[in-house]
C-alpha positions in Angstrom: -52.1 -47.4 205.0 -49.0 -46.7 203.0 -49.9 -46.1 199.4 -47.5 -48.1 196.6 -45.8 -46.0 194.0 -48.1 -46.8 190.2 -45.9 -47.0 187.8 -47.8 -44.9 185.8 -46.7 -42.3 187.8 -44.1 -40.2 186.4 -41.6 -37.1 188.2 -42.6 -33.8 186.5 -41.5 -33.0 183.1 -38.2 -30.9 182.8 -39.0 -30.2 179.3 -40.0 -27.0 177.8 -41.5 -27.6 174.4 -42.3 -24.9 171.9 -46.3 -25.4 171.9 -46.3 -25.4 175.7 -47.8 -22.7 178.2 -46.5 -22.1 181.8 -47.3 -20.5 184.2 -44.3 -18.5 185.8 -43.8 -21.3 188.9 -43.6 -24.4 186.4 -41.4 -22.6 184.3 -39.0 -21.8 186.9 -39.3 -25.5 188.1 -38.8 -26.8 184.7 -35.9 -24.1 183.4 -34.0 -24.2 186.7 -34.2 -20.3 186.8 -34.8 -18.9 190.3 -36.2 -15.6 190.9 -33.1 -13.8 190.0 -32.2 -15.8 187.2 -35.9 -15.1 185.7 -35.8 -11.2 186.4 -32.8 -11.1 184.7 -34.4 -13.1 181.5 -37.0 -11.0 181.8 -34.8 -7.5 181.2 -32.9 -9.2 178.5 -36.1 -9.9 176.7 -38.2 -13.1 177.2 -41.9 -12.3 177.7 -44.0 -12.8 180.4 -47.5 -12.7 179.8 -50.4 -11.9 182.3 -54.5 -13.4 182.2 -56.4 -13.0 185.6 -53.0 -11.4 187.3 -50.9 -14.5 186.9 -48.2 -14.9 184.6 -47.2 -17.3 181.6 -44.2 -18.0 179.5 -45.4 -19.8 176.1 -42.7 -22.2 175.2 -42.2 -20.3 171.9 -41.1 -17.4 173.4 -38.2 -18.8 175.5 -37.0 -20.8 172.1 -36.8 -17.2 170.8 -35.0 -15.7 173.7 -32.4 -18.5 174.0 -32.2 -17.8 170.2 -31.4 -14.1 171.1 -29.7 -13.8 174.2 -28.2 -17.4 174.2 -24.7 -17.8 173.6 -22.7 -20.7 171.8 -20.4 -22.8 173.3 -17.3 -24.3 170.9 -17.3 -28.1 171.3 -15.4 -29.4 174.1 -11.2 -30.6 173.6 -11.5 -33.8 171.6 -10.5 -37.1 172.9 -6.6 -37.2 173.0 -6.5 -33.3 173.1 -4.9 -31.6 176.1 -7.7 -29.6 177.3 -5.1 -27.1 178.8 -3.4 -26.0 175.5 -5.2 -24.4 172.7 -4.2 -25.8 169.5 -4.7 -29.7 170.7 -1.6 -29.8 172.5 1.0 -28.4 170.5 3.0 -25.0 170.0 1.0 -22.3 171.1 
């Protein structure tokens, strides 16, 4: 017997909020980090913790290392701009 889809249903949450605990699979699933991408978050400082021998990232903590280790990106060419030249399209 096929089984119809509940609305109530709802895909997973790609959200990572502040007051939130995961453990080290949902984060990956929810930050889009792999394995690589989370040892190498780990050595530039987000904290893993351990209870029971499996590990957590609070939400808190990965505000703080994006805060840290995060870089900023300048805005985008504005509309009109020629994204190829520096100064909005003129003399460079």
């Amino acid at each position: 017997m096929s089984r119809k889809c509940d609305e109530t249903e709802r895909e997973p949450s790609s959200e990572i909020v502040s007051s939130g605990v995961y453990s080290l699979s949902e984060f990956k699933a929810r930050s889009g980090l792999g394995d690589s991408g989370l040892r190498n978050a780990r050595r530039a400082g987000l904290r893993v913790l351990y209870a029971h021998n499996r590990g957590f990232v609070l939400g808190a903590d990965f505000v703080e290392y994006l805060r840290s280790a995060g870089t900023l990106v300048p805005p985008g060419p504005e509309e009109g701009q020629d994204p190829r030249r520096r100064n909005g399209g003129g003399e460079e």
